[in-house]
N, CA and C of each residue as an Amber inpcrd file, in Angstrom:
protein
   414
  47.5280000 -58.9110000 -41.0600000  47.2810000 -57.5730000 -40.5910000
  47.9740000 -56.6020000 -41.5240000  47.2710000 -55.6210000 -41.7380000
  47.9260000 -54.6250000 -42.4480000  47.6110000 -53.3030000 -42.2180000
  48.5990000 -52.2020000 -42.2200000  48.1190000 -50.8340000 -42.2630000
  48.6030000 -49.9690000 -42.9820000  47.9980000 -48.8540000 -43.4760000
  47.8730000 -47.7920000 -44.3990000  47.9220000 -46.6790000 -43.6860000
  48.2710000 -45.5050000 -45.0150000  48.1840000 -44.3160000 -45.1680000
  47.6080000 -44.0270000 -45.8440000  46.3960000 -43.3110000 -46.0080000
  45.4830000 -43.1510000 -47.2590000  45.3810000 -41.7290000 -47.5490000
  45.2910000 -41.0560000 -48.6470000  45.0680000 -39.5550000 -48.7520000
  44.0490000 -39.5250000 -49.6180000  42.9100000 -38.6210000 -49.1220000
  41.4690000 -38.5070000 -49.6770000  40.7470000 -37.0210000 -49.4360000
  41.1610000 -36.5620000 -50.5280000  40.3260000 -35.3600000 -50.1570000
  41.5090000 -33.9370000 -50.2300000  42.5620000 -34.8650000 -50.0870000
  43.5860000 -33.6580000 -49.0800000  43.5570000 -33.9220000 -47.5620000
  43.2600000 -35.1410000 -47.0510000  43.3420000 -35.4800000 -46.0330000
  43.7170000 -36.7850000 -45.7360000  44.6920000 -37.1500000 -44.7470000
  45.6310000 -37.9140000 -44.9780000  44.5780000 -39.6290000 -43.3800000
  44.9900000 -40.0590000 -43.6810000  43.5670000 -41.4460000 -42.2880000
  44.3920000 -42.2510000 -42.3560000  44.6380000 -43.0880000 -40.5350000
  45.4490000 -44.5240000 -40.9650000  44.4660000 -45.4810000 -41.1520000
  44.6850000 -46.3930000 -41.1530000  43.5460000 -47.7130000 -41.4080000
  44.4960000 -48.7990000 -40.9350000  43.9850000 -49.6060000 -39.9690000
  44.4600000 -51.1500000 -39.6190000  43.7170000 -51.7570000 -40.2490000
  43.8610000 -53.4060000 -40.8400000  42.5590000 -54.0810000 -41.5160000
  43.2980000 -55.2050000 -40.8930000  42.5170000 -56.3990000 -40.9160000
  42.8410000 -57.6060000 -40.5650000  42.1380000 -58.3740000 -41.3280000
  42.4820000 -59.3470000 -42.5460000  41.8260000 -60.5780000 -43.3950000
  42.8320000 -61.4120000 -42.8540000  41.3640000 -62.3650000 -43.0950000
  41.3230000 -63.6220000 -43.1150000  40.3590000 -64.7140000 -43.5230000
  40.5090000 -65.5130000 -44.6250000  39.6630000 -66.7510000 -45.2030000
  39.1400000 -67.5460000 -44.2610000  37.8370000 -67.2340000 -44.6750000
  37.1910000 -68.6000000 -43.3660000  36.4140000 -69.2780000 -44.1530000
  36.3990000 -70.1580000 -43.8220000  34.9460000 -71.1820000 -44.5930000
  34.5910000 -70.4250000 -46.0140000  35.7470000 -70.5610000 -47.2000000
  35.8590000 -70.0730000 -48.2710000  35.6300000 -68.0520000 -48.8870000
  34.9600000 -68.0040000 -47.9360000  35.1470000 -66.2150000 -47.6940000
  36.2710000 -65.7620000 -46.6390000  36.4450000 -64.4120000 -47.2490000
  37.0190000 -63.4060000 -46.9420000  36.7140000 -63.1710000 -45.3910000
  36.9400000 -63.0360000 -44.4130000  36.4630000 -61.6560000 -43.6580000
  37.1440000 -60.6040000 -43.4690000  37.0780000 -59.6240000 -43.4580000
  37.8750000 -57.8590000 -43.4390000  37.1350000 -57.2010000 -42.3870000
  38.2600000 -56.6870000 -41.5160000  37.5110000 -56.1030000 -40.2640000
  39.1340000 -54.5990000 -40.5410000  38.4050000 -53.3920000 -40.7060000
  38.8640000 -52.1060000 -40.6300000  38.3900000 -51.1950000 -40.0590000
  39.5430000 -50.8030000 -39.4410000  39.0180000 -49.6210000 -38.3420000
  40.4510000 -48.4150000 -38.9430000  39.5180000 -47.3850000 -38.6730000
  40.6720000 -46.4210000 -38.3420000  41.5590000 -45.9180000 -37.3320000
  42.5550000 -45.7300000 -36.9850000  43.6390000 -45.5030000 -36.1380000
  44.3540000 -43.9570000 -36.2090000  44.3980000 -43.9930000 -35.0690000
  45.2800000 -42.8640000 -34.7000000  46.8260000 -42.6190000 -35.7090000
  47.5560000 -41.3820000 -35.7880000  48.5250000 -41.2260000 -36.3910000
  49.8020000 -41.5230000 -35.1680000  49.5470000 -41.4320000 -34.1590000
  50.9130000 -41.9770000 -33.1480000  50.5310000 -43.1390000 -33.3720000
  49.3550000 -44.4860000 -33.2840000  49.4950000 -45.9970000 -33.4900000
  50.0420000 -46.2280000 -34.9390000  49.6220000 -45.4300000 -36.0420000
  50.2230000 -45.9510000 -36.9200000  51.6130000 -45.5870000 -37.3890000
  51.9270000 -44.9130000 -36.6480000  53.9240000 -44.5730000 -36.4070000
  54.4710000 -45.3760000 -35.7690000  53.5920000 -45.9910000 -34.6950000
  54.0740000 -46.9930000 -33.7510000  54.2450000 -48.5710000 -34.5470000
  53.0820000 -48.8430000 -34.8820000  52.9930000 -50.3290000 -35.9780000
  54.2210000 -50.2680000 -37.0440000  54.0210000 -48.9030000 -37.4720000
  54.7200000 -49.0360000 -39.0020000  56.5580000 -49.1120000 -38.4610000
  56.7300000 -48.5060000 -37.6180000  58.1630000 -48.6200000 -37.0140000
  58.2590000 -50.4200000 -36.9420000  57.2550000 -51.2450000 -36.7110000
  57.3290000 -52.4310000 -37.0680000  57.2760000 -53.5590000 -37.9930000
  57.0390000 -52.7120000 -39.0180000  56.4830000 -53.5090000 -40.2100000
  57.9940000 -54.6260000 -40.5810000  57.4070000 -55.3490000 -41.8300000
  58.3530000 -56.2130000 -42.0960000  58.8140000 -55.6200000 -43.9120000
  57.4350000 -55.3190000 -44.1030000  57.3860000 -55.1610000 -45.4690000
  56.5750000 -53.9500000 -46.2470000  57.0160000 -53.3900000 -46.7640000
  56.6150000 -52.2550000 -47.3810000  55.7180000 -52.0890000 -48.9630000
  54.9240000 -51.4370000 -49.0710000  54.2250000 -51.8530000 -50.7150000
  53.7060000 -50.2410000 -50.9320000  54.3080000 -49.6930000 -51.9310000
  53.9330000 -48.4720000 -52.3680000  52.5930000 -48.8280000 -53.6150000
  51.9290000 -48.1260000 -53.5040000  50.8710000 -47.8610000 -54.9990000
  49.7500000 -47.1370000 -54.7120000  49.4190000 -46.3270000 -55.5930000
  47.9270000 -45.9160000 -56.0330000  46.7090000 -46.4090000 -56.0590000
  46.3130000 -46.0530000 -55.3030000  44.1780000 -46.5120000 -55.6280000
  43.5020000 -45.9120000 -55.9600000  42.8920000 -45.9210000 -57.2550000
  41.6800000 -45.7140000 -57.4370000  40.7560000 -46.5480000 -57.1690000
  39.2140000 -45.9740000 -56.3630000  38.3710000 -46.4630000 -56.1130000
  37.0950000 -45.8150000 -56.4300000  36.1810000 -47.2600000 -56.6940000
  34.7810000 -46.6340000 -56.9140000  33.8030000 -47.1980000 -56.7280000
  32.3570000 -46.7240000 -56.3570000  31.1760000 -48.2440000 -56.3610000
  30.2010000 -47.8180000 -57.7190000  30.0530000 -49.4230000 -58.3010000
  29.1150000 -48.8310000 -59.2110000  27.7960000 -50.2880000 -58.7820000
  26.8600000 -49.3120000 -58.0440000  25.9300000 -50.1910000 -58.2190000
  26.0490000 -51.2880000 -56.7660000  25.8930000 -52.8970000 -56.6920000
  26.4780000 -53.5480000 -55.7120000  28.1310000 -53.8000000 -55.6210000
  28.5600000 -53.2810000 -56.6960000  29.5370000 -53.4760000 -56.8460000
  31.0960000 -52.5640000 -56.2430000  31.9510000 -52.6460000 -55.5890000
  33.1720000 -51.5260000 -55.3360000  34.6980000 -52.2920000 -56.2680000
  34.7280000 -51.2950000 -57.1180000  36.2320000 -51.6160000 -58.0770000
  36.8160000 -50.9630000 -57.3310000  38.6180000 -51.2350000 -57.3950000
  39.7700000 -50.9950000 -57.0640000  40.5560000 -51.1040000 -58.3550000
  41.6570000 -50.1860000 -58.2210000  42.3390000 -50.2250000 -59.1170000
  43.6460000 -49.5080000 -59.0760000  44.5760000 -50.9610000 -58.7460000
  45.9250000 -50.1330000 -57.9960000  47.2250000 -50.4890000 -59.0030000
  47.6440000 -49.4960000 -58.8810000  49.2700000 -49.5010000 -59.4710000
  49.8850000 -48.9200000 -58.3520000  51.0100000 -50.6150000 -58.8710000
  52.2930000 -50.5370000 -57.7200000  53.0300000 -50.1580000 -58.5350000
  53.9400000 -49.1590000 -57.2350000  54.8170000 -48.2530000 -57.6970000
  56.0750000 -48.9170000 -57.3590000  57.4320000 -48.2280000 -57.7660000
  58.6310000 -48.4480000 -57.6210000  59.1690000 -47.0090000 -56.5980000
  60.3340000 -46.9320000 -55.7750000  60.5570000 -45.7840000 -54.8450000
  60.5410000 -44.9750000 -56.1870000  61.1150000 -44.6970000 -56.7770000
  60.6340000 -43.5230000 -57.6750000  59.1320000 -43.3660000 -58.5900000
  58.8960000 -43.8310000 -57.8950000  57.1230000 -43.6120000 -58.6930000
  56.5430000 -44.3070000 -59.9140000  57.7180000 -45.0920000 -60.0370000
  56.9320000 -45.5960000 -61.4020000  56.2600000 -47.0040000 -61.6970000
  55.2980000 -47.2920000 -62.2550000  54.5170000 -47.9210000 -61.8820000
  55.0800000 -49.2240000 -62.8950000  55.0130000 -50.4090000 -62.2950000
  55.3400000 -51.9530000 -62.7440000  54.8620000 -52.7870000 -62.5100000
  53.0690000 -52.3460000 -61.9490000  52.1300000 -53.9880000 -62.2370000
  50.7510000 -52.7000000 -62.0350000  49.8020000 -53.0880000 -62.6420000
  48.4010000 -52.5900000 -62.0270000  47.4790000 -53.4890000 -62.2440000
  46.6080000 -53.4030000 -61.2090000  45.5370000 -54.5410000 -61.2220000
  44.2320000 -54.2170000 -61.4820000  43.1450000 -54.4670000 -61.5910000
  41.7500000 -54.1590000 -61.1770000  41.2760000 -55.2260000 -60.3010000
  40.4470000 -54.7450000 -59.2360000  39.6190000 -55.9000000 -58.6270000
  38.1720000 -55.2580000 -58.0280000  37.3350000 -56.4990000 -58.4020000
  35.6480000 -56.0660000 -58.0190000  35.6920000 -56.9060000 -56.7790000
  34.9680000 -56.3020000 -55.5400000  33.9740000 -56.4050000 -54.7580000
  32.6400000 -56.5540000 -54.9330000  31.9340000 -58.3560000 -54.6500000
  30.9480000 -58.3310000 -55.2830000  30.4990000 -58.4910000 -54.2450000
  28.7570000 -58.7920000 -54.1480000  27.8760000 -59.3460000 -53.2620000
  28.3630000 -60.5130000 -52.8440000  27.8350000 -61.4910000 -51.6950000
  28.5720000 -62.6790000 -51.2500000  28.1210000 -64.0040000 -52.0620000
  26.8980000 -63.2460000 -52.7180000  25.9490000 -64.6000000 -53.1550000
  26.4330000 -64.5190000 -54.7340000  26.8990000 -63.5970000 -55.6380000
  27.6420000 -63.3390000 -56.3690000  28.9290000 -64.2670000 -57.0300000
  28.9360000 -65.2810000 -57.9400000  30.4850000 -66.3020000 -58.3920000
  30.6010000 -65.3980000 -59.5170000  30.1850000 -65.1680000 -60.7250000
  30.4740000 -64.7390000 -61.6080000  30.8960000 -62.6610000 -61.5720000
  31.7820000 -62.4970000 -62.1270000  32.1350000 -61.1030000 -61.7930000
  31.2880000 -60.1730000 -63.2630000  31.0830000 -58.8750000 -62.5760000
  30.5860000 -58.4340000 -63.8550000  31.3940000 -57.8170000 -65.0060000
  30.5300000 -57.3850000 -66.0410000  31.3240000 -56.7050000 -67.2140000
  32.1830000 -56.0380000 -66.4730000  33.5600000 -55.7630000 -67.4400000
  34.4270000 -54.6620000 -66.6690000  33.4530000 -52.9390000 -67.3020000
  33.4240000 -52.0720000 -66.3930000  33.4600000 -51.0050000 -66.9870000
  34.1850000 -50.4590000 -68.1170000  33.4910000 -49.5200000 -68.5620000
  34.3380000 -49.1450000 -70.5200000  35.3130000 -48.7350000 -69.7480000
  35.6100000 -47.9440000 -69.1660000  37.1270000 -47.2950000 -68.9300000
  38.5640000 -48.4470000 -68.3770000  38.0650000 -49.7430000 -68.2060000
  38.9320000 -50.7450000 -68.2200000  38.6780000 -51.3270000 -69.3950000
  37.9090000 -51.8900000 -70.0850000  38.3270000 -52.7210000 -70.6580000
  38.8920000 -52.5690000 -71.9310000  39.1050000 -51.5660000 -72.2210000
  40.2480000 -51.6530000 -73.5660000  42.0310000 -52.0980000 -72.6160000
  42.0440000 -52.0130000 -71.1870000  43.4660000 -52.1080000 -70.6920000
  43.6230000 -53.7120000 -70.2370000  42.4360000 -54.4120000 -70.3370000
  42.6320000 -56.1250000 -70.1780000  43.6080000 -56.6200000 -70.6800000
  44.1710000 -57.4370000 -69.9860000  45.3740000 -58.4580000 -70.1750000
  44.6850000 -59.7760000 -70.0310000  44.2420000 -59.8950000 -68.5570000
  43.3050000 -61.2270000 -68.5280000  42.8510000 -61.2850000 -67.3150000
  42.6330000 -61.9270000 -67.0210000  41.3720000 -61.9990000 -65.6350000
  42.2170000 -63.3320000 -64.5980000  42.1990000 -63.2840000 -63.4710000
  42.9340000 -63.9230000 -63.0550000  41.7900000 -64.7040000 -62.0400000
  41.8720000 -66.0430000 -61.2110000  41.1830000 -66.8810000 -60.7300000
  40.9550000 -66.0770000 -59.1820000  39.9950000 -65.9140000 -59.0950000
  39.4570000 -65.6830000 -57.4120000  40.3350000 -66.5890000 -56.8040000
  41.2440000 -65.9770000 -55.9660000  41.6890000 -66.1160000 -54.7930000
  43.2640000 -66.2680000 -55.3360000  43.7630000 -66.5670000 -56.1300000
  44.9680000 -66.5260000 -56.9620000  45.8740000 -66.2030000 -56.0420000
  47.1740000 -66.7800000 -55.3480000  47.6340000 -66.1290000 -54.6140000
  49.0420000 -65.1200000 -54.8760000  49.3730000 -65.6380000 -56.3460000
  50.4700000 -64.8750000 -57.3330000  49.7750000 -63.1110000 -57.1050000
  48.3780000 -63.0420000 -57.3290000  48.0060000 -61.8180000 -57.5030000
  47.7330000 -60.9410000 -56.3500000  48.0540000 -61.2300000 -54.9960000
  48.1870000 -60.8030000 -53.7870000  49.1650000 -59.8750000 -53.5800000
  48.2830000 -58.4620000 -52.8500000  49.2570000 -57.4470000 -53.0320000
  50.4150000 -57.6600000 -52.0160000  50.7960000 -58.8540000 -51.3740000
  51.6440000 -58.9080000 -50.7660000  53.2040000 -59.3140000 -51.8160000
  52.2890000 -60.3870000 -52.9480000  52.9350000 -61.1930000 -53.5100000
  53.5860000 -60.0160000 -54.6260000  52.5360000 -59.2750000 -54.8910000
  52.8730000 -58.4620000 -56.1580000  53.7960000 -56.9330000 -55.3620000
  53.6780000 -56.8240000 -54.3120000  55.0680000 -55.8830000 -53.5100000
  56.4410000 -56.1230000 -54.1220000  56.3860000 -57.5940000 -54.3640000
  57.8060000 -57.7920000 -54.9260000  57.9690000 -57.4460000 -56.2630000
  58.8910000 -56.7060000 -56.6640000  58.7260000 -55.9070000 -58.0120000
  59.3880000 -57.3120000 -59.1280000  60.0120000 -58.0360000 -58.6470000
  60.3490000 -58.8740000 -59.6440000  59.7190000 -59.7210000 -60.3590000
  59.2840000 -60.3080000 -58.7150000  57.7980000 -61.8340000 -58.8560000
  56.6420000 -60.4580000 -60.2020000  56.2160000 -59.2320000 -59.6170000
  55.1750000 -59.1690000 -60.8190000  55.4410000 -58.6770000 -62.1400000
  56.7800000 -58.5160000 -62.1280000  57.2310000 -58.1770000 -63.5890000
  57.5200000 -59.6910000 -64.1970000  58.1290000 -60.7550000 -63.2690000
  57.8380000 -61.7060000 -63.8930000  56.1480000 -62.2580000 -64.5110000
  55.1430000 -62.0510000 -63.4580000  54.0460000 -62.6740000 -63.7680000
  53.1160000 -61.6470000 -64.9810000  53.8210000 -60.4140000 -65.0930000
  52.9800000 -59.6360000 -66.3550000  53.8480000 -59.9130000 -67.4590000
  55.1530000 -60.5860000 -67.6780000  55.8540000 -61.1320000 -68.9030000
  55.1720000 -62.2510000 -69.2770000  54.7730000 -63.0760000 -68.3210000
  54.3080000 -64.4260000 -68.5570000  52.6230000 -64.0750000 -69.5920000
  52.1860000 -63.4520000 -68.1280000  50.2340000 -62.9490000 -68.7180000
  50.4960000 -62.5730000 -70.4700000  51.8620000 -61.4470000 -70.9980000
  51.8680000 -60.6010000 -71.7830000  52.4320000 -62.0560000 -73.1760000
  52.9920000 -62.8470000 -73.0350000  53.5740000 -63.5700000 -73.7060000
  52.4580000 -64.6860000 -74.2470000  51.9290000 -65.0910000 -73.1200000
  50.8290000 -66.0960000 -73.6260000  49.5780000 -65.6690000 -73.8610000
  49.1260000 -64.6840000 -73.4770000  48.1720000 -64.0350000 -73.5740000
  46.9340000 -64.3510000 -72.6320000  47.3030000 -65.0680000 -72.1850000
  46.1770000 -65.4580000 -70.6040000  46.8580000 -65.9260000 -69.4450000
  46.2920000 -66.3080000 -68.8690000  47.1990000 -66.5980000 -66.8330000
  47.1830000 -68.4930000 -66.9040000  47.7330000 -68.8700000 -66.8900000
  48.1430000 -69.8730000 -66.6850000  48.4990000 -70.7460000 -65.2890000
């Protein structure tokens, strides 16, 4: 389970989501929430993850593209990730405006690359020394 603060527009929305892997897919169920439930949840949280999204659809496709931040804002991992169709294995070209910033492409479902995993500022400064050293994901 997870919830957000999102700002769009100049307007600020909570979002609850709930994933979970079933029979090799994803499922994602999001709803939006009230600002007293999500004061209420977040007074509960365990764990915290600051970063930026950019988002976009091109086509069947919806990219993401987040940099995690540090409490002072500065950013120490960013990712890209496509949303494809279900019938979809192979991912498409990256758009020009990524791909001069490729490092490498990481395995569907990878769990190093989980924004839970990558919250921890160490684990992904370790895993972008590693990507940056060998030059692919290992």
């Amino acid at each position: 389970m997870r919830i957000r603060s999102v700002e769009e527009g100049g307007a600020i929305r909570h979002v609850f989501t709930y994933k979970r892997p079933v029979d090799g897919q994803i499922v994602e169920i999001e709803t939006e929430i009230s600002a007293v439930d999500f004061e209420r949840l977040w007074s509960q949280r365990r764990e915290t993850l600051q970063k930026l999204r950019y988002s976009w659809t091109d086509g069947p496709f919806h990219w993401d593209v987040d940099f995690f931040k540090t409490d002072d804002n500065r950013t120490y991992f960013t990712q890209a990730e496509v949303e494809m169709p279900e019938e979809q294995v192979e991912p498409p070209p990256l758009p020009p405006s990524l791909a001069d910033h490729l490092l490498a492409t990481a395995p569907a479902g990878d769990p190093r690359f989980a924004s839970k995993r990558l919250a921890n500022q160490a684990h992904a400064e370790k895993l972008l020394a590693d990507i940056k050293s060998k030059g692919r994901i290992e």
